[in-house]
ZAMARGU-4260 file (C-alpha; in steps of 0.2 Angstrom, whole numbers, plus 5000, padded with zeros to 4 digits):
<rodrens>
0) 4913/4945/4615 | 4898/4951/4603 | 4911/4948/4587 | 4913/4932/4593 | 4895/4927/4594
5) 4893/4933/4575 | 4906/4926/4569 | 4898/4910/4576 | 4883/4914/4571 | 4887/4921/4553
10) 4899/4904/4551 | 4884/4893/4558 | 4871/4904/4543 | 4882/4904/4531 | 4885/4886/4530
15) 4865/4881/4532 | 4863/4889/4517 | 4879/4884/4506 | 4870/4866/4514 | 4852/4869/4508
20) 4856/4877/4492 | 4867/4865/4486 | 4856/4852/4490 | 4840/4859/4482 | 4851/4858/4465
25) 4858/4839/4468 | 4842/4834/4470 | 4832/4841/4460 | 4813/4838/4460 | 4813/4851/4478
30) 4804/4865/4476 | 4808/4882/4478 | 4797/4884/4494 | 4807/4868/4502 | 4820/4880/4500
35) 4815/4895/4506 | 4808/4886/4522 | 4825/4877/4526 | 4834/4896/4522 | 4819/4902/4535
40) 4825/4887/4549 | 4843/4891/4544 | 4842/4907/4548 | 4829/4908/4565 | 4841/4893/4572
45) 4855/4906/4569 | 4846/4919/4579 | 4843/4907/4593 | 4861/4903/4594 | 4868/4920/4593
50) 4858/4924/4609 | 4861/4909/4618 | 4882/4911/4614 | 4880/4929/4618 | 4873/4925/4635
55) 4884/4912/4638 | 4900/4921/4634 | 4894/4936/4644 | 4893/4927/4659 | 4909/4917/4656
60) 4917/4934/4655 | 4907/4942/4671 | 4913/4928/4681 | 4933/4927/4673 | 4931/4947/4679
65) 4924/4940/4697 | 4937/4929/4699 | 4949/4940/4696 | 4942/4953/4706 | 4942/4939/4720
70) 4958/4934/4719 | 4965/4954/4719 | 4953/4958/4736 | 4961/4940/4742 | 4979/4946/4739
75) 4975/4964/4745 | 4967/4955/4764 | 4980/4941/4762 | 4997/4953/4762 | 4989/4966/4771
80) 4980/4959/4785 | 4991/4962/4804 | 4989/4945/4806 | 5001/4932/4800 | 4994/4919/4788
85) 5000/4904/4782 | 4995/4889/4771 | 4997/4872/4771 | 4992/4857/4759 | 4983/4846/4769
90) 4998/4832/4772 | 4997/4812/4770 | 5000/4802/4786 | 5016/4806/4794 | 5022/4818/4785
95) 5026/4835/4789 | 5013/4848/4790 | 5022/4862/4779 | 5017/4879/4775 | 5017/4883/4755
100) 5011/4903/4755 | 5012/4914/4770 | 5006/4933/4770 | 5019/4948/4766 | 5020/4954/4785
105) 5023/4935/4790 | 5037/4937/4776 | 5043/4953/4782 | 5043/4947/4802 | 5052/4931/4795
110) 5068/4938/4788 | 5081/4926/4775 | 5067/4913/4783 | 5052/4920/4772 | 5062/4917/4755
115) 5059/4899/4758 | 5049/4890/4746 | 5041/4881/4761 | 5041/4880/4782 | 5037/4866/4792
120) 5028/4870/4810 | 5041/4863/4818 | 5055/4876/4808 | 5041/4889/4812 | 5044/4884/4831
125) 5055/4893/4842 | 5064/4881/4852 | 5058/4883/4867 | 5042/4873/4859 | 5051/4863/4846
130) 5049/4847/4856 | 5030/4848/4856 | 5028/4854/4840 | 5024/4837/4831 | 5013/4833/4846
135) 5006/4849/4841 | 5005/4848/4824 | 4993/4831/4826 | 4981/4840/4835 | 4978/4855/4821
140) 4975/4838/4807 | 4963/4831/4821 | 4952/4848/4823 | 4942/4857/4809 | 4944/4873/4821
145) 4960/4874/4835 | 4966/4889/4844 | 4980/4889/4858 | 4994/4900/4861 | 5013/4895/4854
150) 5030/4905/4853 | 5038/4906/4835 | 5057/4912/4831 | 5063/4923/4812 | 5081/4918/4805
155) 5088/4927/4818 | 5082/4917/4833 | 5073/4931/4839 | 5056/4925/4848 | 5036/4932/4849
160) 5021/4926/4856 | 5008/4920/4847 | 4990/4915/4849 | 4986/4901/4832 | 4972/4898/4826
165) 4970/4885/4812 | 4954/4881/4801 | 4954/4865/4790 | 4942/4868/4773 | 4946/4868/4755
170) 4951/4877/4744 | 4953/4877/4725 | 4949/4858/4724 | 4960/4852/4739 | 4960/4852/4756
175) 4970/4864/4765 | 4974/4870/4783 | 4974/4891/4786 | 4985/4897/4800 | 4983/4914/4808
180) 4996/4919/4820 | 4992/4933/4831 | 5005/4941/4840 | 5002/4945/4858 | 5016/4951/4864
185) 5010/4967/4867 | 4996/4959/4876 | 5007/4950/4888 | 5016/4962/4890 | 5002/4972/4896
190) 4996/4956/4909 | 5014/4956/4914 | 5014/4973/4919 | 4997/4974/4927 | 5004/4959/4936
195) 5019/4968/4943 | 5008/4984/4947 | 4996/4969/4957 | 5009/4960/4967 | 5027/4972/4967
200) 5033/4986/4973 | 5043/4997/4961 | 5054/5005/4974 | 5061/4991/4979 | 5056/4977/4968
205) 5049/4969/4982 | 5030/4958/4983 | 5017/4966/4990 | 5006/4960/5001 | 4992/4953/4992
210) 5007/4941/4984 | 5013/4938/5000 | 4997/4934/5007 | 4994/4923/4993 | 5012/4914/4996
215) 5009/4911/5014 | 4991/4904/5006 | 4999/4891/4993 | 5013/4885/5007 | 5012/4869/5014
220) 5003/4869/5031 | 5012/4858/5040 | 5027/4868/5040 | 5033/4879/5052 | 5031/4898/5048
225) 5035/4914/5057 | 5028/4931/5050 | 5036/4948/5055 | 5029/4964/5054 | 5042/4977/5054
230) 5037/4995/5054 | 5051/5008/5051 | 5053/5025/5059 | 5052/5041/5048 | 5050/5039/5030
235) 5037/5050/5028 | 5050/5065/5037 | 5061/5057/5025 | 5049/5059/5010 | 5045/5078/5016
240) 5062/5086/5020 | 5073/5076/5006 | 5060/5071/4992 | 5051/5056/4986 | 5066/5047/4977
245) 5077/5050/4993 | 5063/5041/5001 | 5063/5024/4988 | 5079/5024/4989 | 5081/5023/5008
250) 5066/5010/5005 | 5076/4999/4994 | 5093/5000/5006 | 5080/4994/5018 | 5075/4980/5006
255) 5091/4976/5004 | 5097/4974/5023 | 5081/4965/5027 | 5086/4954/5012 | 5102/4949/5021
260) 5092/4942/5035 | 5081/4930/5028 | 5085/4913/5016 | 5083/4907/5000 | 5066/4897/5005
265) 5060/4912/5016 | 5051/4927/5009 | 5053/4947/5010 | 5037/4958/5004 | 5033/4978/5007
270) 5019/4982/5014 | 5015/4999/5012 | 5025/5015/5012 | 5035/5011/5028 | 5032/4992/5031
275) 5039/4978/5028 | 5035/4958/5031 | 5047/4943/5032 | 5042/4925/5030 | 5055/4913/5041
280) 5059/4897/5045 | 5058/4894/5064 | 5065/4879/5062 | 5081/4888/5055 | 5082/4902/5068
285) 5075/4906/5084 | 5067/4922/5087 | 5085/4928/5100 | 5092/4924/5084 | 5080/4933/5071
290) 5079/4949/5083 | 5100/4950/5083 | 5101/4947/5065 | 5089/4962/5064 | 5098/4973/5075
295) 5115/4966/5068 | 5107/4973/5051 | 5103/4990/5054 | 5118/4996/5065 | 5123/5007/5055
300) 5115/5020/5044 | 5109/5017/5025 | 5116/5027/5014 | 5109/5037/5000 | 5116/5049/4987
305) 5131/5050/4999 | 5122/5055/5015 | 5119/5042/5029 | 5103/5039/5035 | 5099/5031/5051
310) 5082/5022/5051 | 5075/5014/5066 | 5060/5002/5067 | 5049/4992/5078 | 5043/4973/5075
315) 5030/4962/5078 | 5033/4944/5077 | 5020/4929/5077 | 5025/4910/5074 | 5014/4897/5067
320) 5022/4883/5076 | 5007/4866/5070 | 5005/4876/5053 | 4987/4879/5057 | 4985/4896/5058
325) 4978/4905/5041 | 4986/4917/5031 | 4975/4933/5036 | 4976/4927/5056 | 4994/4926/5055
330) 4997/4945/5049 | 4984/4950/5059 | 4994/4943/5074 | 5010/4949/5069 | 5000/4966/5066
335) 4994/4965/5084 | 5010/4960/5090 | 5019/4976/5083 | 5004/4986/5091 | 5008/4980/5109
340) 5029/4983/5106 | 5023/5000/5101 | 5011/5004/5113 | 5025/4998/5126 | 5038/5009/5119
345) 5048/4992/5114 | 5058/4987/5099 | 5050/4970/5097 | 5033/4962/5103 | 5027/4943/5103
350) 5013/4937/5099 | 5006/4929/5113 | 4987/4920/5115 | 4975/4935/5125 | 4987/4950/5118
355) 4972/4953/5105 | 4960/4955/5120 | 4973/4970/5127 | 4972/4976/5111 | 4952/4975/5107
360) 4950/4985/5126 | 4962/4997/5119 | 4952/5001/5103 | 4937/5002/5114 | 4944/5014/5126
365) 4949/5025/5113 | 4933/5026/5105 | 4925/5027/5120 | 4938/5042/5125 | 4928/5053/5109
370) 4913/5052/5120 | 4917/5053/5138 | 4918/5073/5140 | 4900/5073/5133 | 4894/5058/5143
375) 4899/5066/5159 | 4912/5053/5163 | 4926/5066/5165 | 4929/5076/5181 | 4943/5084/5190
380) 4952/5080/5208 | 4962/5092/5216 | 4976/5087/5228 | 4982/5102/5238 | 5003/5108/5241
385) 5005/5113/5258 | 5020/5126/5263 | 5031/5122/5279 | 5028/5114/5295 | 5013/5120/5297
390) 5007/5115/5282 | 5001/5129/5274 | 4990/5126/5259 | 4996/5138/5248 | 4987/5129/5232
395) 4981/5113/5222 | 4985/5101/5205 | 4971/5096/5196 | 4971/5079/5191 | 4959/5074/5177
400) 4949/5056/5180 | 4939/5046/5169 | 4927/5035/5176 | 4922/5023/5162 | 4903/5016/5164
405) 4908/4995/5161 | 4929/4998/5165 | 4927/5007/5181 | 4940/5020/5183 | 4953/5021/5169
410) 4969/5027/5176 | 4977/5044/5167 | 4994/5032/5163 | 4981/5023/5149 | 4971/5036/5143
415) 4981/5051/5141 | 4993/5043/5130 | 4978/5038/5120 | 4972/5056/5118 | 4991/5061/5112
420) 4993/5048/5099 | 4975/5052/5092 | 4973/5069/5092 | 4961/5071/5105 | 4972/5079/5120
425) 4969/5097/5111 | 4950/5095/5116 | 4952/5087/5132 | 4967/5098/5140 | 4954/5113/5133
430) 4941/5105/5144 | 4953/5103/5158 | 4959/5121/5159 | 4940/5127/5157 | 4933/5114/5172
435) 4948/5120/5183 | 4945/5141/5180 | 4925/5135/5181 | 4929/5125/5198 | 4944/5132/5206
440) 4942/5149/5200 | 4931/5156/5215 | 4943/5148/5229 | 4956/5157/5217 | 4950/5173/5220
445) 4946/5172/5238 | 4966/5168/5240 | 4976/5177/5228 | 4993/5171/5234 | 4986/5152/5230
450) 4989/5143/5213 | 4982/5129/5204 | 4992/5119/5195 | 4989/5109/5177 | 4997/5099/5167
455) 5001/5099/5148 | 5006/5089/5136 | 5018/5095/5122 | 5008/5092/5107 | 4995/5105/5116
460) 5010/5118/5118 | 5014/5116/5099 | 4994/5121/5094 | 4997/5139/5089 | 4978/5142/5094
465) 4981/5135/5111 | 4993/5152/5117 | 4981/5165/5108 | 4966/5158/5119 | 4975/5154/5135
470) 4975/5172/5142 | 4956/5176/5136 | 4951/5160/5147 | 4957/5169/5162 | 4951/5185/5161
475) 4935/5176/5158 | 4937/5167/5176 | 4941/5183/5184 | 4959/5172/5187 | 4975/5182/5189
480) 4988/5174/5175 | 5001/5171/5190 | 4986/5160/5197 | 4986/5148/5184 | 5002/5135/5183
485) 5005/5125/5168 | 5015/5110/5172 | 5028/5102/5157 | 5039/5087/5160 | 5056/5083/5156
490) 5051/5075/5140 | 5043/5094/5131 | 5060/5097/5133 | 5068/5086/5122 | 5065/5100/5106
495) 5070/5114/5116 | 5071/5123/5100 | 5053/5123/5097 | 5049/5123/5114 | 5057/5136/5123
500) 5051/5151/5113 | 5032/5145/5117 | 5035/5144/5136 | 5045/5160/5134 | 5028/5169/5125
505) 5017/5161/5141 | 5030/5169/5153 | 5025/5185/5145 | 5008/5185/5149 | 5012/5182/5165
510) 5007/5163/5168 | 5018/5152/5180 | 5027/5139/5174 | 5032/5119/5182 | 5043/5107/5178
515) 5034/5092/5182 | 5043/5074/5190 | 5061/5082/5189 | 5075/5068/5189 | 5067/5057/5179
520) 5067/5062/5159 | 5080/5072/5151 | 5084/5088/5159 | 5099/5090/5168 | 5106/5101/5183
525) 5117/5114/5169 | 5099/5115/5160 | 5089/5122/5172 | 5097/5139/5170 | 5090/5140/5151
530) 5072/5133/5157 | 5060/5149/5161 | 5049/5139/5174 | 5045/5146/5192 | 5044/5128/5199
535) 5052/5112/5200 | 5045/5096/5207 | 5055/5083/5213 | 5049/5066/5207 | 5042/5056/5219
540) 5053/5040/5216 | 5068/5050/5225 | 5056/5056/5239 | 5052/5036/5243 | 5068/5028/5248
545) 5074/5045/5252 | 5076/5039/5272 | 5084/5022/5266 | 5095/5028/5253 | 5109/5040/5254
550) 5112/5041/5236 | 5092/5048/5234 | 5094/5059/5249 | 5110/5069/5239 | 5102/5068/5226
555) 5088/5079/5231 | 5098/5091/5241 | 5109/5095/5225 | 5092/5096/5216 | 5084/5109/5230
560) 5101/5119/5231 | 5104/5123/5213 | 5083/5127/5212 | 5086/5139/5226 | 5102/5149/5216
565) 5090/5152/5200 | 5077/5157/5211 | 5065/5143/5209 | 5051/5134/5221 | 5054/5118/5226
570) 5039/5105/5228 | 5042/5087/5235 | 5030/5078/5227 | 5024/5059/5235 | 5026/5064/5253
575) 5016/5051/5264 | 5027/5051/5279 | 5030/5065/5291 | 5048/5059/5292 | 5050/5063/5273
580) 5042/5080/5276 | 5055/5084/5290 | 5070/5079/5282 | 5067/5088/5267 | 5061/5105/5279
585) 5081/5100/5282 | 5087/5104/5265 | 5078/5120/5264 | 5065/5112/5254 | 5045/5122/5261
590) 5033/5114/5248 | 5025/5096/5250 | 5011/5087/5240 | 5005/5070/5243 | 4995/5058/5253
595) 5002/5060/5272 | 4994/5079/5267 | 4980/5076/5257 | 4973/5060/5245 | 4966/5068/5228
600) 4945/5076/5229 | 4934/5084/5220 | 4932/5101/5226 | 4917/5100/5236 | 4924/5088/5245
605) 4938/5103/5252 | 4930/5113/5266 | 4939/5130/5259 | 4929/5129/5244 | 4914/5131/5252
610) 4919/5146/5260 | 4909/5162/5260
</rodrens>
């Protein structure tokens, strides 16, 4: 760059002075300082332009070695960016908009596509959005800036996602369009699975609620709909004894069946670990004809790695007859629905208008059960059992009553099946056997050949802490072991496996045992010699018509005859006629209990408690 301004320079000098000294000499009459002053200009005006080309050409070079250095970080970004990029000369009206350059990893993506010497949007399109792609193409030559989201395919038809955006400017003297596709396949991938993680189940590829709730939501409302809550028995025993995976895949044989009920416009979604909701058509099926499809369905057993498994279920069933009825109040229905056929020991329940009232009462009582021991609102009556014709008192039952401040008196039938399902039976039979040894237990010791008798409900027999405490409580009451009888019914005997040992370990420490409303659960006669209890009541359903009906009259005599060969007492429970008492005195049958003797009191209200 230097050798080229001096040789410019030396050229421009050398030929001022050839110039100036040859004209001093063709005309003569100049003088030597002429000459000398033009060799002086010559030679300053050489100077000058030595500079001003050295400066020149230096930048000339700096921005050669710019450019170049532009261009290199351009083709380093351009082919390296994740990005595909792609150029296009800005088209004349009509024609095509076609790409010219595109970036190495559009070229790589694009496969025997990429060696093109050019590519139209539309050849860029897959051919899901071939058709719009002109359409499309008109709105990226309409906008400086667009962005929106498009599909493009390789040589091998293979498809991605794209999000475009394209940017109009120019660029080396023309006007040019740059295209950036951005591949969001991941991305959408991601949202898809998200999606499926918000509204399925994996299990069983089912919806879940929230997209069933949003179904029921999007439907039209002037048609008919009927929701189902279905609840099946026993998948968590399922999960614990044969492991999680047995568990989904009895959950997705479920789906399956339940799928087999419903239509193509009706819908299926799982609720939670062991429920289920259908969407039907009432118009289609009746509820007779929904609830026999049901059944029809799970007849017989499911079956998993080879084993059959039986799964059992309880519904609730609401139906949205006008289509008024919102999404949320029509499961809450079917939800209340479901509660009552459970409650009520049924396989189905309808929702009916009031039924949510039942329900609300129920909540309220069992909240209010947390609190009645504290409150005072819990007591105990006693009705006595008599022996023989001279009726005899020979001891009492203790019958726990709950007098409920707004409700009035709650019957035991309502809330000791409440206190079972929630837990709460544990504290209140506890309370039950203290009040009795607290209230019972001086009559007890004034008459040691008396017994008072309570019951007990099997989930307290299966509380390990229960037996350990029992014979402390006693001792603490001053009350003979014999004294106290604990009263089962037919139905702690269904698991006599589990059962058995425990009444076996309460024989041992000397406490009597009853078998409460005999005739009536699950025990039979050839049973009774496998049953360690000391007593057995006869239901009072067979004492009623006993007079009337022959059958019950048998009945009880076969009961009272096999009692007495195992060496068991015999009470007659529900005796309110002295003819009733006298025939069963007949059979050989000496202990009564019911009204005709005595209705149930507390024990103040019984003169032999007051005794000194």
């Amino acid at each position: 760059m230097r050798k080229k301004a001096l040789f410019i320079t030396g050229f421009y000098f050398a030929a001022g002075l050839l110039w100036i000294v040859m004209s001093d000499r063709l005309l003569p009459g100049e003088t030597a300082l002429q000459t000398l002053k033009g060799c002086l200009f010559v030679g300053a005006a050489a100077m000058l332009l030595y500079f001003v080309l050295q400066n020149r050409l230096a930048a000339n070079q700096r921005h050669r070695e710019d450019k170049e250095k532009a261009d290199l970080m351009y083709e380093a970004v351009f082919d390296n960016v994740t990005d595909f990029l792609f150029i296009a000369h800005l088209p004349e009206k009509n024609a095509p908009l076609r790409f010219h350059k595109w970036n190495k990893r559009a070229s790589e993506w694009l496969g025997e596509k990429g060696v093109r010497p050019y590519l139209t949007f539309q050849e860029l399109s897959s051919r899901t959005w071939e058709k719009e792609a002109l359409l499309q193409q008109h709105r990226i030559l309409d906008n400086k800036q667009l962005t929106f989201d498009w599909e493009i395919t390789d040589d091998s038809a293979r498809e991605l996602p794209v999000r475009v955006k394209t940017t109009k400017t120019g660029f080396s003297d023309s006007q040019v369009i740059i295209a950036a596709f951005k591949d969001v396949s991941a991305y959408q991938e991601a949202v898809h699975n998200i999606y499926e993680l918000s509204y399925y189940d994996r299990a069983t590829q089912l919806p879940n609620k929230d997209f069933f709730v949003r179904h029921l939501q999007e439907m039209d409302t002037r048609q008919n709909r009927m929701v189902i809550a279905i609840s099946f028995h026993h998948f968590r025993r399922i999960s614990e004894t044969m492991g999680v995976d047995t568990e989904h895949r009895a959950a997705a044989a479920t789906a399956a069946k339940l799928q087999s009920v419903i239509g193509e416009q009706e819908a299926l979604a799982r609720k939670n670990n062991h429920e289920f909701l259908m969407l039907l058509l009432p118009e289609k099926n009746s509820t007779e004809q929904i609830v026999h499809a049901l059944d029809r369905a799970f007849e017989k057993p499911v079956k998993i790695n080879g084993r059959e498994i039986f799964v059992s279920f309880t519904a609730g069933i609401t139906q949205d007859e006008d289509g008024s009825r919102k999404a949320d109040l029509l499961l809450q229905q079917a939800d209340i629905a479901y509660s009552h056929a459970e409650r009520s020991n049924q396989r189905y329940g309808v929702y009916r208008p009031g039924i949510e009232q039942e329900a609300r009462k129920k909540y309220e009582l069992e909240n209010d059960l947390y609190f009645a021991v504290e409150r005072g609102e819990l007591f105990v009556m006693y009705q006595p059992f008599v022996y023989g014709n001279k009726s005899e008192i020979k001891g009492m039952e203790a019958l726990l009553r709950w007098r409920h401040p707004v409700h009035g008196m709650i019957p035991p039938s309502t809330f000791i099946p409440m206190a079972e399902e929630n837990g709460l039976i544990h504290q209140l039979g506890w309370w039950v056997l203290k009040e009795v040894c607290r209230e019972a237990g001086p009559v007890l010791k004034r008459h040691r050949n008396w017994t008072a008798a309570v019951n007990l409900s099997s989930r307290q027999l299966e509380h390990s802490g229960f037996i350990k405490k029992l014979p402390d409580l006693v001792h603490a009451y001053e009350i003979a072991p014999h004294q106290l009888e604990l009263e089962i019914t037919e139905r702690t005997m269904m698991q006599p496996d589990r059962m058995l040992p425990v009444l076996k370990r309460l024989k041992e420490y000397g406490f009597r045992l009853s078998l409460d409303d005999f005739g009536t659960g699950y025990s039979s006669l050839s049973q009774l010699k496998e049953l360690p209890v000391d007593t057995l009541k006869i239901d009072r359903s067979f004492i009623e018509d006993m007079n009337e009906k022959q059958k019950n009259a048998a009945i009880v005599k076969t009961i009272i005859h096999a009692a007495g060969n195992l060496n068991m007492k015999v009470v007659a429970e529900g005796i309110e006629k002295a003819e009733q008492a006298q025939e069963l005195l007949a059979m050989d049958c000496f202990y009564f209990q019911g009204y005709y003797f005595s209705v149930p009191k507390t024990i103040q209200e019984f003169s032999w408690s007051r005794e000194a």
